[in-house]
mmCIF file of the C-alpha atoms, coordinates in Angstrom:
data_MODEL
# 
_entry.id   MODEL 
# 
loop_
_atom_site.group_PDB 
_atom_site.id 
_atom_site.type_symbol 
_atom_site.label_atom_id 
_atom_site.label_alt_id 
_atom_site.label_comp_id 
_atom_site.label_asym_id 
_atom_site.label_entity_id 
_atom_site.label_seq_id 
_atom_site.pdbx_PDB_ins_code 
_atom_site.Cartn_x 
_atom_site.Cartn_y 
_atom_site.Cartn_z 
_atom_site.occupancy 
_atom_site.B_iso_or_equiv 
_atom_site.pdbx_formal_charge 
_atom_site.auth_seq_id 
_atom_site.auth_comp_id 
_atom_site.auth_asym_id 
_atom_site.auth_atom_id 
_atom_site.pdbx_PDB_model_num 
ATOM 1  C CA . UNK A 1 1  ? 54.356 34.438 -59.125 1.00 0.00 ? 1  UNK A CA 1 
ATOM 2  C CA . UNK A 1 2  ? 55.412 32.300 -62.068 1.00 0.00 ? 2  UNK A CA 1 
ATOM 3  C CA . UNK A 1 3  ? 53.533 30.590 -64.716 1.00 0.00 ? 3  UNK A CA 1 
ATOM 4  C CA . UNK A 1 4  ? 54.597 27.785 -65.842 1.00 0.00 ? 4  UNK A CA 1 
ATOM 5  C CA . UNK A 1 5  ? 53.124 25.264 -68.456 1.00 0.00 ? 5  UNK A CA 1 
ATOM 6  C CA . UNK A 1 6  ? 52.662 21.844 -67.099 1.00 0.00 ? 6  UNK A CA 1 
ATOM 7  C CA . UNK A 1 7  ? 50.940 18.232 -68.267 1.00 0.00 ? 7  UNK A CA 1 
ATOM 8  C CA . UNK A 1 8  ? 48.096 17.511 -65.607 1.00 0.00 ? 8  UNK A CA 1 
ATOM 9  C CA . UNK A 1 9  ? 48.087 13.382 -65.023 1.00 0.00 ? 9  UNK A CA 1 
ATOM 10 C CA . UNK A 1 10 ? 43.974 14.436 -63.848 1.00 0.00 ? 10 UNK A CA 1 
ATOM 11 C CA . UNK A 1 11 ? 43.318 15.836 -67.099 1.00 0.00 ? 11 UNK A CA 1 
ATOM 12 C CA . UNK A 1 12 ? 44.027 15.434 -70.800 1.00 0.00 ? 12 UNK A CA 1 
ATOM 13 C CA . UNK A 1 13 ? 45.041 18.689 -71.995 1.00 0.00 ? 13 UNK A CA 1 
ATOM 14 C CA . UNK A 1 14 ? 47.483 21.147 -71.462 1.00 0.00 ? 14 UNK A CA 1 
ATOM 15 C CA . UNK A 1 15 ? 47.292 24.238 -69.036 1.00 0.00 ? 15 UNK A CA 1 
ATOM 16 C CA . UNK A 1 16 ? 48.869 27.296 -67.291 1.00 0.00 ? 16 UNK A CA 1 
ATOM 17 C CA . UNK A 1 17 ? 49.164 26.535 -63.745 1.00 0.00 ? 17 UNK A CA 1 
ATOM 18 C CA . UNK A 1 18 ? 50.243 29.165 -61.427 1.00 0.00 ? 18 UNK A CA 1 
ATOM 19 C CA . UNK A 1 19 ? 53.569 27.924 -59.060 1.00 0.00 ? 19 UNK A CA 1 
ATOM 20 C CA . UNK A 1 20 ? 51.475 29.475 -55.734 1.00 0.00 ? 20 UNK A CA 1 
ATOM 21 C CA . UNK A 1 21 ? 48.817 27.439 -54.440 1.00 0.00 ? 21 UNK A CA 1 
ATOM 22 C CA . UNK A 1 22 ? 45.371 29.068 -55.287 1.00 0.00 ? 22 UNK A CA 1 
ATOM 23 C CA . UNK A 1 23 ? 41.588 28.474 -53.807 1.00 0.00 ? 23 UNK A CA 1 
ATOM 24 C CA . UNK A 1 24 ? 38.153 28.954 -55.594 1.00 0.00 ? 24 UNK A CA 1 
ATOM 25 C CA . UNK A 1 25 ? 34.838 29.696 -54.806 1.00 0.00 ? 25 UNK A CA 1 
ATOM 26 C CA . UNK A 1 26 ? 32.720 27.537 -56.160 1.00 0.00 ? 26 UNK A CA 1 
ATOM 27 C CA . UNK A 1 27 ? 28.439 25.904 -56.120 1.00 0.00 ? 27 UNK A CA 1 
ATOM 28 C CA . UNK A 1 28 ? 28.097 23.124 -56.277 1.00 0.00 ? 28 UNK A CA 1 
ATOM 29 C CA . UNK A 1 29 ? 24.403 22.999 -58.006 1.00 0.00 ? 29 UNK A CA 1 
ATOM 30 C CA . UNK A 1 30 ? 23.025 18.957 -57.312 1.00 0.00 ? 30 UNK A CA 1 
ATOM 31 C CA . UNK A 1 31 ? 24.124 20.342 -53.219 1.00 0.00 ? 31 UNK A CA 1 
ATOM 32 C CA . UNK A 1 32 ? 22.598 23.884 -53.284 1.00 0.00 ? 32 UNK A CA 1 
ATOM 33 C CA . UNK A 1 33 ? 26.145 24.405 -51.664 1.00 0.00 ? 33 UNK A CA 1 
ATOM 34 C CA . UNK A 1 34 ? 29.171 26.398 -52.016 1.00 0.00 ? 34 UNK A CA 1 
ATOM 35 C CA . UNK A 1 35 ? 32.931 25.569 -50.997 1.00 0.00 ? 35 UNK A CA 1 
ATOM 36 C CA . UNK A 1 36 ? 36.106 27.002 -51.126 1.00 0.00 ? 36 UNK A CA 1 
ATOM 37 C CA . UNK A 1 37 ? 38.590 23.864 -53.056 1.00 0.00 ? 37 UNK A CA 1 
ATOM 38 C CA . UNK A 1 38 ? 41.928 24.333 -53.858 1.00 0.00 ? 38 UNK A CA 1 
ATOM 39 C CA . UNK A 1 39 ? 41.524 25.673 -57.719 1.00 0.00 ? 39 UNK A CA 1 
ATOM 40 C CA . UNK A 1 40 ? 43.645 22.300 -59.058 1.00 0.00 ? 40 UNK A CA 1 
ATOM 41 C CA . UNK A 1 41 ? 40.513 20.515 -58.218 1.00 0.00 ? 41 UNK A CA 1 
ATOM 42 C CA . UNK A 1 42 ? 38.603 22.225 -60.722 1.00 0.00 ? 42 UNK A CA 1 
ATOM 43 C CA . UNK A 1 43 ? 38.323 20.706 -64.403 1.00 0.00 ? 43 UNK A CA 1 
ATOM 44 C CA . UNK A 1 44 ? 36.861 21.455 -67.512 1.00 0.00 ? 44 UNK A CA 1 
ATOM 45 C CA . UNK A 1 45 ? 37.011 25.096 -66.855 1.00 0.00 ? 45 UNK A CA 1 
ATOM 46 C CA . UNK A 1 46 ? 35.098 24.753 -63.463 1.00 0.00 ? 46 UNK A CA 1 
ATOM 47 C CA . UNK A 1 47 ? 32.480 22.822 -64.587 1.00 0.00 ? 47 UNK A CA 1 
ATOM 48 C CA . UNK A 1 48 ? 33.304 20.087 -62.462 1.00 0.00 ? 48 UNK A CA 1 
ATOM 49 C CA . UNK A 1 49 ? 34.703 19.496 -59.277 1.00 0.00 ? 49 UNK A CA 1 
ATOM 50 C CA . UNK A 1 50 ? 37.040 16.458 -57.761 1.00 0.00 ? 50 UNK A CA 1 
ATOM 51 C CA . UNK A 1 51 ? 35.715 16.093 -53.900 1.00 0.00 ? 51 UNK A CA 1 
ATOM 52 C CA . UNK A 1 52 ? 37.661 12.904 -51.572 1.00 0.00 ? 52 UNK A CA 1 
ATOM 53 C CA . UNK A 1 53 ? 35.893 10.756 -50.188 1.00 0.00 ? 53 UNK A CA 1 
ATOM 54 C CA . UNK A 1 54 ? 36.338 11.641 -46.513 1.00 0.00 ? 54 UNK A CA 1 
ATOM 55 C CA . UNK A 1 55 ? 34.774 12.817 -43.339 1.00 0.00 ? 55 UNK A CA 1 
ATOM 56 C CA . UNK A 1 56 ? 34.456 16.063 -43.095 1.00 0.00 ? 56 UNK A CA 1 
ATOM 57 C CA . UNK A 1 57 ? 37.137 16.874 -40.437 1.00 0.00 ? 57 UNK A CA 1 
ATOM 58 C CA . UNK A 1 58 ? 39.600 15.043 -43.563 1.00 0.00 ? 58 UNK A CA 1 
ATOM 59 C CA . UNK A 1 59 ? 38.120 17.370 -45.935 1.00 0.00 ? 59 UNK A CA 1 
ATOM 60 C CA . UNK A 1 60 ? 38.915 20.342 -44.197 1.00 0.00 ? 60 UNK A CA 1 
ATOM 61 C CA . UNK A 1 61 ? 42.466 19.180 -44.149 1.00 0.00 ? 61 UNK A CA 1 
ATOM 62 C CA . UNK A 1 62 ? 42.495 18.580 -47.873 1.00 0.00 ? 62 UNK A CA 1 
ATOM 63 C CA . UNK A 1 63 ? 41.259 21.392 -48.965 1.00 0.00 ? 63 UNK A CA 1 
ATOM 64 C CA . UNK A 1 64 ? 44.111 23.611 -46.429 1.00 0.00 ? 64 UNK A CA 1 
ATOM 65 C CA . UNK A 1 65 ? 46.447 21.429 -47.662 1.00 0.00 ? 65 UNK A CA 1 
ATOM 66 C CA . UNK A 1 66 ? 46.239 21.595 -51.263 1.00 0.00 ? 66 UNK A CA 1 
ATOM 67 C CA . UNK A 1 67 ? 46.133 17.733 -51.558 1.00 0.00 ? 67 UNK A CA 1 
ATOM 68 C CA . UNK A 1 68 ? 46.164 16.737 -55.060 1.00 0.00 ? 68 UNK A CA 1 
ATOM 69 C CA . UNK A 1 69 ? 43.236 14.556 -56.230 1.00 0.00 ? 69 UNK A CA 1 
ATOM 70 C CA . UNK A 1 70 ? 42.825 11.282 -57.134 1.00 0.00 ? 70 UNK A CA 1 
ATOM 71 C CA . UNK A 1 71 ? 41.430 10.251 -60.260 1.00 0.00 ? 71 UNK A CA 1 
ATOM 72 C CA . UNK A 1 72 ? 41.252 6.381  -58.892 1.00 0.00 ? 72 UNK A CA 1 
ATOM 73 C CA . UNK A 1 73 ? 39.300 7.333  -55.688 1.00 0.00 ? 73 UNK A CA 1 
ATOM 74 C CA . UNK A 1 74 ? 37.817 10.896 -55.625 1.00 0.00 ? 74 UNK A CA 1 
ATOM 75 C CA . UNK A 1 75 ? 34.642 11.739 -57.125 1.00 0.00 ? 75 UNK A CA 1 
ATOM 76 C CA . UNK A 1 76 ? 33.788 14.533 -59.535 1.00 0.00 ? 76 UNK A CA 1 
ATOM 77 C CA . UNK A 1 77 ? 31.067 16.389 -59.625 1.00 0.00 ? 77 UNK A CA 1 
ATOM 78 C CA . UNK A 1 78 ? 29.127 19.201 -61.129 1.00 0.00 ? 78 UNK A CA 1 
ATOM 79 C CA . UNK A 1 79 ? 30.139 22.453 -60.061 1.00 0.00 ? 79 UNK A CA 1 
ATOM 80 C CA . UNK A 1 80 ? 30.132 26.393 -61.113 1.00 0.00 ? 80 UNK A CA 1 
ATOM 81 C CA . UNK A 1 81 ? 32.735 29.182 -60.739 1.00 0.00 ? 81 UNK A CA 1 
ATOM 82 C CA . UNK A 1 82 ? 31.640 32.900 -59.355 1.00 0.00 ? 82 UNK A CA 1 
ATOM 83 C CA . UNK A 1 83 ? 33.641 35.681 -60.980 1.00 0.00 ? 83 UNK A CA 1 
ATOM 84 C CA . UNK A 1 84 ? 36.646 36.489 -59.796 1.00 0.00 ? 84 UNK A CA 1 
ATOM 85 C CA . UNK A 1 85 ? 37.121 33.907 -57.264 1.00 0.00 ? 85 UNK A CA 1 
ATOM 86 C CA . UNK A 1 86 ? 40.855 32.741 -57.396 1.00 0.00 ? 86 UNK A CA 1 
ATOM 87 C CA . UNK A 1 87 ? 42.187 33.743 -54.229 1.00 0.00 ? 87 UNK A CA 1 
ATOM 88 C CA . UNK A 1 88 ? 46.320 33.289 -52.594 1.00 0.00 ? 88 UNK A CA 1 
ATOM 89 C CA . UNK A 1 89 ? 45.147 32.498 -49.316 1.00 0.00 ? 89 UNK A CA 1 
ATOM 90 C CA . UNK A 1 90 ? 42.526 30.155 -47.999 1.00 0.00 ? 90 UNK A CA 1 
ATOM 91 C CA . UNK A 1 91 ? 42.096 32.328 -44.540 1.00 0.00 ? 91 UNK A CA 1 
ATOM 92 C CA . UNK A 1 92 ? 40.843 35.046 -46.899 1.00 0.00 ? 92 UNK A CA 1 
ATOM 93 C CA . UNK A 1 93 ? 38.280 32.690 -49.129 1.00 0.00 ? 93 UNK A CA 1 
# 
């Protein structure tokens, strides 16, 4: 696994992304509800979340995919990270 440093287009700062696709863990606290997302859905740290606007069948898809948000059209909410929760494989989240 290599880490490389890229420019996010979603965000305005600078950060270590990891080549290999990666999942969190993560509450969403205005839900009372947890999801696995892929983790380049995550900003500020965690502390928020982009979600698509889709059915839930869509969703699914997205988040096995790895589909990269959409600043235009997805939504971003509030969300916390649980220790530890970066996993390599979403069949194991």
């Amino acid at each position: 696994m290599t880490l490389v440093k890229t420019h996010s287009k979603i965000s305005d700062y600078w950060y270590l992304k990891m080549e290999q696709k990666t999942w969190s863990v993560i509450k969403f606290p205005d839900e009372d509800s947890v999801s696995a997302v892929p983790t380049s859905w995550l900003q500020d740290g965690g502390n928020h979340c982009f979600w698509p606007p889709y059915n839930q069948q869509q969703v699914r898809l997205a988040i096995e995919r790895h589909d990269i948000p959409d600043e235009k059209t997805w939504h971003l909410y509030p969300s916390t990270g649980f220790r530890n929760n970066i996993y390599g494989n979403i069949i194991v989240v």
